[in-house]
Structures are given as structure tokens and as C-alpha cells.
C-alpha positions in Angstrom: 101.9 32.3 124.5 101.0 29.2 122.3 99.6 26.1 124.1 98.8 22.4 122.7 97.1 19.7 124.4 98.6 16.9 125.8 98.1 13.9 123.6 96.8 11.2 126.2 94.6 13.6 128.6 94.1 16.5 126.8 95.2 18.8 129.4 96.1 22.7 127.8 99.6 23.2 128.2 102.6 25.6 126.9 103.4 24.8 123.8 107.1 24.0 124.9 106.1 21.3 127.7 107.9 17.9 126.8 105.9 15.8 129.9 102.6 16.9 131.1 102.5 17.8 134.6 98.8 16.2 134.8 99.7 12.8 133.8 102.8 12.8 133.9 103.5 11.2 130.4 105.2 13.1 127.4 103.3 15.8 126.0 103.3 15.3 122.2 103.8 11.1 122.3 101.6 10.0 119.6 102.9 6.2 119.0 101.0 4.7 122.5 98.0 2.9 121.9 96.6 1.4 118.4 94.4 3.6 116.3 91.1 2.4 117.7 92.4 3.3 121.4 93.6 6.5 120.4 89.6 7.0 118.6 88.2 6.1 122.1 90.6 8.7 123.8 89.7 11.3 121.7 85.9 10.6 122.7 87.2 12.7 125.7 88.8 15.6 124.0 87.3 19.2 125.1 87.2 20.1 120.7 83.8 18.8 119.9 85.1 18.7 116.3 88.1 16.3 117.3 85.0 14.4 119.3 83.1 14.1 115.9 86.3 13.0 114.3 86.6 10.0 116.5 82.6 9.1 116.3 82.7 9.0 112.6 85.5 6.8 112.5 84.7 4.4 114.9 81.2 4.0 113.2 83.0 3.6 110.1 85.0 0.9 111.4 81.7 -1.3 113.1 83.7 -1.0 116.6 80.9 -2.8 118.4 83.0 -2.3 121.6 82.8 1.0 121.3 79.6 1.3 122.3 79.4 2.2 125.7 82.6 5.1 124.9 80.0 6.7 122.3 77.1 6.4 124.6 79.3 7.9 127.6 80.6 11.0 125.5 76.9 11.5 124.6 76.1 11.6 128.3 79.6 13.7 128.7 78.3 16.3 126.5 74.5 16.4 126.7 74.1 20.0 125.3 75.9 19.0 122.4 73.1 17.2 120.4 74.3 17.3 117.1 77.0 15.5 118.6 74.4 12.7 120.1 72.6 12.4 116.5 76.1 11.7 115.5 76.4 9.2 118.2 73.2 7.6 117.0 73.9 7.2 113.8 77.4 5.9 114.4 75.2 3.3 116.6 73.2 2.1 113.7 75.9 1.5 111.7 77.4 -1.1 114.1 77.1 -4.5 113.3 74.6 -5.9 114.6 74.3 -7.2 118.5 73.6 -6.5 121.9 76.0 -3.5 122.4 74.3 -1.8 119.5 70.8 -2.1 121.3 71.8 -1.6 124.7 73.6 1.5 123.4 70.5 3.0 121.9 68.0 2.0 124.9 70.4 3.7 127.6 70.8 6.9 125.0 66.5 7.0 124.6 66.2 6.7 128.4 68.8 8.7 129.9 69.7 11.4 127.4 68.2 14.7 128.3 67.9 16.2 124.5 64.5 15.3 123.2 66.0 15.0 119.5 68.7 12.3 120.8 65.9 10.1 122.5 63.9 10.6 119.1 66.3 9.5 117.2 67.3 6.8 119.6 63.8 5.4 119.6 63.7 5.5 115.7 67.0 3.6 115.3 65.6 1.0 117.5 62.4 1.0 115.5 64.5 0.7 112.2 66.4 -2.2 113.7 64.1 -4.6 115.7 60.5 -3.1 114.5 58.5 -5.8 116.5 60.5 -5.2 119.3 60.7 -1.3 119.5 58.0 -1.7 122.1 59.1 -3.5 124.5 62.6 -1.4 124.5 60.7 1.9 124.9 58.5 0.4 127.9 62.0 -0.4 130.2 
């Protein structure tokens, strides 16, 4: 039996299903949302590589308000820390502003993977060096 996974909450399903019976929407309706909401949906896909689609891109596009959707799929997927360096370096590509710091602070103190906290705290460095210190101290 084939099986697909509904567009908007990524729920497995037969292959044949025309509305998901978990949210009730149809299955394979791909034209709801702009691009960037669709990016920020598929922060919550169970495919990491779908997930790494959707961190690159919305790096690539300086989505400053994605922020906190990057720093809440790290936390999502905390054994996934290639995923989290991905996250991080999506961050510091941002334009610059509070999102972009807040976003790396919460990732240094509250992700478990050493290497994600490392590399927050270096991204923090590399982007306000005098006041790397005072970040890591909160």
C-alpha cells in the first residue's frame, strides 16, 4: 500500500485519501498559504531532509520572522544536531536585529547538543563581539 503525507499536517495517509481525516482539509492541496508559510510548515515535517529544505530557504531569503519557527524545530528535534548547525547558520545569515540574537541566545541556553550551543555562542561572538559576554552570562 502506498501512502503520502498530507500537505498541511503531515499526517501518513493512503495514497488514495482526497481529505485528511486529521485535519480535515484536502490531502494533496498545495495552493494554501504563500511560499514563506508553506517554508515555516514544513519546519514541522517528520523528513528531516524536507526540514533542511525549508531552513536553507528561509535563511536564504533573510526571514527575520522566522526566527523563533527555526529555533522551535531545533528544540523539536534536539537529537538532530546537524539539523541545529543548520539552524545556526541560517540564524546568522538573517539580517540583522533582535530576532537574530534572541534566536541564538535561547538556542546556546536551552539546546541540549553541546555542538548547537557552540556554535550558537560563536555566532553571537561573530556578531556582537563586545557583547558575547554579557549574552552568554543570562
Amino acid at each position: 500500500m502506498n501512502e503520502v503525507f498530507c500537505m498541511h499536517c503531515f499526517a501518513l495517509l493512503p495514497a488514495q485519501t482526497i481529505i485528511c481525516p486529521v485535519c480535515n482539509r484536502a490531502a494533496e492541496d498545495t495552493d494554501v498559504g504563500d511560499y514563506r508559510e508553506k517554508l515555516v510548515n514544513a519546519l514541522h515535517h517528520p523528513l528531516a531532509e524536507v526540514r533542511m529544505r525549508a531552513i536553507i530557504a528561509l535563511g536564504l531569503r533573510h526571514d527575520k520572522p522566522a526566527a523563533d519557527a527555526l529555533v522551535a524545530c531545533a528544540l523539536r528535534n534536539p537529537v538532530d544536531v546537524v539539523e541545529g548547525l543548520q539552524i545556526i547558520d541560517a540564524l546568522k545569515i538573517l539580517d540583522d536585529g533582535k530576532p537574530r540574537m534572541m534566536a541564538l541566545h535561547y538556542l546556546f541556553v536551552r539546546h541540549p547538543a553541546s555542538a548547537v550551543k557552540q556554535a550558537a555562542l560563536a555566532a553571537i561572538n561573530n556578531v556582537l563581539p563586545r557583547d558575547a559576554e554579557e549574552w552568554s552570562n543570562q
